[in-house]
N, C-alpha and C positions, 0 to 999 in steps of 0.2 A: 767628439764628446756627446752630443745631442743638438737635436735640432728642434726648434718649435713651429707645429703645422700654423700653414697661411691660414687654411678654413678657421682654428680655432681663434686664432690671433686678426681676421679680417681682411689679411694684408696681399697683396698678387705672388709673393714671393715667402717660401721657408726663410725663418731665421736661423742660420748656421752656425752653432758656437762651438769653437774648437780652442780648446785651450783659452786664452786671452783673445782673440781674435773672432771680430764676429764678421758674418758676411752672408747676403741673401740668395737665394737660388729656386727656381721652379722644381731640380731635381731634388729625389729624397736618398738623402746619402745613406750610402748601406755600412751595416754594422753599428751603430749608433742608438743610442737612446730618442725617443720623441715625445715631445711636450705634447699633450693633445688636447689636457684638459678633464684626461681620464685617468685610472689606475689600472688598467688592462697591463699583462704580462707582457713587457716590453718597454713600458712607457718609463718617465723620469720618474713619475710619480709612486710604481710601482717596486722600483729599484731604489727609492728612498727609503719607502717601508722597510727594503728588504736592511739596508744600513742604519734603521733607527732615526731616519731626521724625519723632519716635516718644512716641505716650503711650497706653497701656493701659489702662482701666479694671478690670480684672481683676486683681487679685494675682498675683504668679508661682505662688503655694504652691497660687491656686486653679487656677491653668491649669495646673500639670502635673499635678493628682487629678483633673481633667476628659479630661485628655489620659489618663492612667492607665483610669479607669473608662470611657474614650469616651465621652463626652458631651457631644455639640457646644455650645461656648460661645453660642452667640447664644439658645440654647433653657436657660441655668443660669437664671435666676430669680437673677439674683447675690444681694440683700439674704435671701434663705434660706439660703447660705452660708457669711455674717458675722453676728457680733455686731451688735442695731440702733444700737449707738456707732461699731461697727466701717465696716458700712455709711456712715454718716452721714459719717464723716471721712473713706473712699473719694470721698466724691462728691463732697463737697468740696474735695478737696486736685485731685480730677482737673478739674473744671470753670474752678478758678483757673490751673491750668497749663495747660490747652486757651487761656484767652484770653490768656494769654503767649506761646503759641507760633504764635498763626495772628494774631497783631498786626498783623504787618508786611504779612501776603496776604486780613486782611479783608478789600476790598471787591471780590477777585480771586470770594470764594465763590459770589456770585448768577451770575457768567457762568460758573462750575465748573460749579454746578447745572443752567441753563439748557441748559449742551452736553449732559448725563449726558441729562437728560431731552428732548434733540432726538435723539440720537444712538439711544436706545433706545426711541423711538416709532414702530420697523419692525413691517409686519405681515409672519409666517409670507407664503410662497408656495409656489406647485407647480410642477412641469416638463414643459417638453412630451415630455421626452424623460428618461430613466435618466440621473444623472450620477451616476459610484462617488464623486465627491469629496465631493457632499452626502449626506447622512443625511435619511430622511422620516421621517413618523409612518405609522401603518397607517392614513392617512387621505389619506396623499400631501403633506403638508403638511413645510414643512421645520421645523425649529427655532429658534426666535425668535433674533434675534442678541441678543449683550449685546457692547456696546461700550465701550471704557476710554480714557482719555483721561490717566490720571496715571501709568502706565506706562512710556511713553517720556519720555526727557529733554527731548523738545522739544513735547512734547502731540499729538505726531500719534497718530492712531485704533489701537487695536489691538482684534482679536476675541477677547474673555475666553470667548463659549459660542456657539453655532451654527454655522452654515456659515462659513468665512474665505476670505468675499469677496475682501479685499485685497489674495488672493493667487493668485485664481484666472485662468484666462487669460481674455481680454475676450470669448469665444464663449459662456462661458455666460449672459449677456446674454439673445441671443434664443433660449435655450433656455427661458425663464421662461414662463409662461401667465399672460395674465390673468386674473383671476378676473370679470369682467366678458363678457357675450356678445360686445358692441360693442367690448371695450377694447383698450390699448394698454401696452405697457411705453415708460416714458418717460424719457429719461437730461438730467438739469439740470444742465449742468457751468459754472464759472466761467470769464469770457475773462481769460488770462492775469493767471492771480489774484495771484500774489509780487510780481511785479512792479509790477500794479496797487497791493498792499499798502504794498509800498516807497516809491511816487510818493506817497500818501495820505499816509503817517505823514512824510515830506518835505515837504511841502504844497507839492509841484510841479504847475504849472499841467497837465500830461500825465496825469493819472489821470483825467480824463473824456475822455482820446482815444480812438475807436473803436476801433484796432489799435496797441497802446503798440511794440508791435516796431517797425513801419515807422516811427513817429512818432520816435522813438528812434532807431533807424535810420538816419533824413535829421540828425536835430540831429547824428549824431556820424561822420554821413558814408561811411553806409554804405546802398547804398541795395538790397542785396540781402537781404529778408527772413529767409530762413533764415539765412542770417549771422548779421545782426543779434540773431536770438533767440536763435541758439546762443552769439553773445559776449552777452548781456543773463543766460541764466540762468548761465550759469558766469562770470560774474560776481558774483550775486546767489548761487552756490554756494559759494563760495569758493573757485574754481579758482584754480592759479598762475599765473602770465603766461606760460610754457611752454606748458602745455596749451591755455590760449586761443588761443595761437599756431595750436596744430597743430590744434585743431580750426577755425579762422576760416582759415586760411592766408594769416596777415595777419604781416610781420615784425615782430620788436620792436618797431622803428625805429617802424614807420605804426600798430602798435597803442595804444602808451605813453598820445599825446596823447589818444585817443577813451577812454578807460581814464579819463583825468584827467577828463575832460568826465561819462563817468555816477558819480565819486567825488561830483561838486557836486551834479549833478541830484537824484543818491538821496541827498545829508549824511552819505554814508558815515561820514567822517574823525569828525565829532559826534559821530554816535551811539553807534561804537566807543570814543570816546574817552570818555563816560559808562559806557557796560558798562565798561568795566576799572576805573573810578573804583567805579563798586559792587561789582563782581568783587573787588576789593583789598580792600575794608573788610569785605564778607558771604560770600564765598565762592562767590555764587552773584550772578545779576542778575536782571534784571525785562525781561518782553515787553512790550508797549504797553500791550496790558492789562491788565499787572500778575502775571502768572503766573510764578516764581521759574525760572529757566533754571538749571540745572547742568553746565557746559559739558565735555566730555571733552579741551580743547583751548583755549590762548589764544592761538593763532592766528588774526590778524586776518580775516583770511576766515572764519574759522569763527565765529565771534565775532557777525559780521555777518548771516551763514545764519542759526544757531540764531532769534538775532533776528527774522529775518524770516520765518522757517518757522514758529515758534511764532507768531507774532502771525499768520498769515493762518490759521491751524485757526481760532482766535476768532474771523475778522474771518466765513470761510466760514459756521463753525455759527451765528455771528451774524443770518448772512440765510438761511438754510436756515430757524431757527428763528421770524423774521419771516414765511416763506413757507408753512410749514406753519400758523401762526397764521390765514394768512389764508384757506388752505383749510376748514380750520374752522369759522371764522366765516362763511365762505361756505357751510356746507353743503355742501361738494364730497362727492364719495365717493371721490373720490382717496384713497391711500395710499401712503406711504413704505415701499419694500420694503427696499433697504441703501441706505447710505453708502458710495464708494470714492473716503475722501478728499477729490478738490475735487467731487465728484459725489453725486449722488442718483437714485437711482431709482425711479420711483412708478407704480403699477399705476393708470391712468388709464381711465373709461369715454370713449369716443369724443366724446360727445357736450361733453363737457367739456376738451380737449385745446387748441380753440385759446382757452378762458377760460385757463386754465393756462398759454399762451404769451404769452400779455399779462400775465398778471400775476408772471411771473416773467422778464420780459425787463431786470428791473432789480432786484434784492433792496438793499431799504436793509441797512445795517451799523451796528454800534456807532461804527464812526468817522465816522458821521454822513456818509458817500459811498455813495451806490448804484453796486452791482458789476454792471454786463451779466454774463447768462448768455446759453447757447445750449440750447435742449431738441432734444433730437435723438431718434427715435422709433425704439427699437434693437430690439422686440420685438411 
């Protein structure tokens, strides 16, 4: 479940709590949560946020003589600044309330963890070129990113430390060098991943189609491409039927019926109608995978977005994280330089480029459906 570090805690040994069951150890179990005494991406405290609770290990009375005399809390030695009763009742009164509070999002924790640790498995890179946006080392190296996932309301990526990628314009790309003589920068993006996501958790027969747009498209009688994906995502956005209008330049009248035909295909009406059943009772609702949505809106469209936007972050770092697995295991010397989003980028030697396009031309997923990607060699 999580562990709490010795350093923060003062103690020679991790405290190991698993289930009901506590027990100490020098090693740091993997896949697990850790108390640290921080909010860093990974930690217990950071995956509360992400579930809406609040629970502190720390005393107020000790955090504000820490905050007083400056003394960063993950480095206090907590049980040297209580009584060892004091201490004892601390940890236990916190460990009983930590599995009251993440009840309902345990078995959400191992794919929290899994993202944390796919998401922050980027290597440092260099530039061919001066960019003022990034920051280097006196070695030309930039800054490791660290990525957050419990930040936003819907689990999309945010940059907590390094360069921020996800907001830079797409040219810095082939400004990157490889670190490889022979290599290449190489971008792995998902074909039409939300929507692909939608069709999956739908269990419509159209999630192993090549191009869901056109395929979608004909079913609803539309056979002009860009149309089609422009009324497929602002649908799956939660546009009005105004704006579909104006952006498809399709009238009411001819739009309504194809409207009715992707509400079946994707179980729209279902699935919205369960989110507000749990929405009404908990305040909040559940993505596919179980990750607690807190919705700014209970607007059915939006309702529907959040839903879908969140569960395709999981469904992506799902197979990004099978994909890097399998680099690994291969011995590749491939590297993950960032994430943007449905993308990845990876500093590849030449010689390994078209292994890496085979084996990434299909990433399995937690939903037990392999996603085509495209690798495109941007750098």
């Amino acid at each position: 479940m999580y562990y709490i570090d010795k350093d923060f805690l003062g103690t020679k040994e991790h405290v190991i709590v698993s289930g009901t069951e506590i027990s100490f150890s020098c090693a740091v179990p993997s896949g697990t949560l850790i108390e640290n005494g921080t909010s860093l991406p990974g930690t217990l405290q950071a995956y509360l946020n992400l579930i809406g609770k609040e629970r502190s290990l720390v005393p107020p009375e000790v955090r504000e003589s820490c905050d007083v005399c400056k003394i960063p809390i993950d480095l206090i030695g907590l049980q040297h600044l209580l009584r060892p009763e004091e201490f004892a009742t601390e940890l236990a009164e916190f460990n009983h309330d930590i599995k009251d509070l993440i009840a309902d999002t345990f078995h959400y924790i191992s794919m929290y963890v899994t993202n944390v640790k796919t998401l922050n498995s980027c290597v440092p890179f260099t530039l061919k070129h001066r960019n003022t946006e990034i920051k280097t080392t006196s070695l030309g190296y930039t800054h490791k990113i660290t990525y957050d996932t419990s930040v936003t309301k819907t689990g999309r990526m945010s940059v907590t430390s390094g360069p921020n990628v996800l907001t830079m314009q797409k040219q810095f790309k082939s400004d990157i060098a490889s670190r490889f003589d022979d290599g290449k920068i190489v971008e792995i993006d998902y074909s039409s991943l939300e929507p692909r996501v939608a069709l999956a958790i739908a269990g419509s027969e159209f999630v192993e189609s090549p191009d869901v747009y056109s395929t979608l498209g004909d079913v609803i009688e539309i056979h002009d491409r860009s149309v089609a994906k422009q009324l497929i995502i602002s649908f799956l956005y939660g546009a009005g039927i105004k704006t579909m209008c104006r952006l498809t330049e399709l009238s009411e009248s001819n739009l309504t019926p194809k409207l009715k035909k992707l509400k079946k295909i994707f179980k729209q009406d279902l699935i919205v109608e369960n989110i507000k059943g749990t929405l009404g009772s908990l305040g909040y609702f559940y993505n596919h995978a179980g990750r607690p949505i807190f919705p700014t809106s209970d607007r059915f469209g939006v309702l529907f977005n959040n839903f879908c936007q969140s569960t395709a972050v999981d469904v992506s770092l799902s197979g990004f994280s099978h994909l890097l697995s399998s680099i690994y295991d291969s011995n590749m010397k491939a590297r993950p330089i960032c994430f943007i989003h449905d993308a990845v980028l990876l500093d590849v030697p030449g010689t390994e480029i078209a292994v890496l396009k085979k084996m990434s031309e299909k990433l399995p997923t937690y939903l037990g459906v392999d996603f085509p990607t495209k690798l495109t060699i941007v750098g």
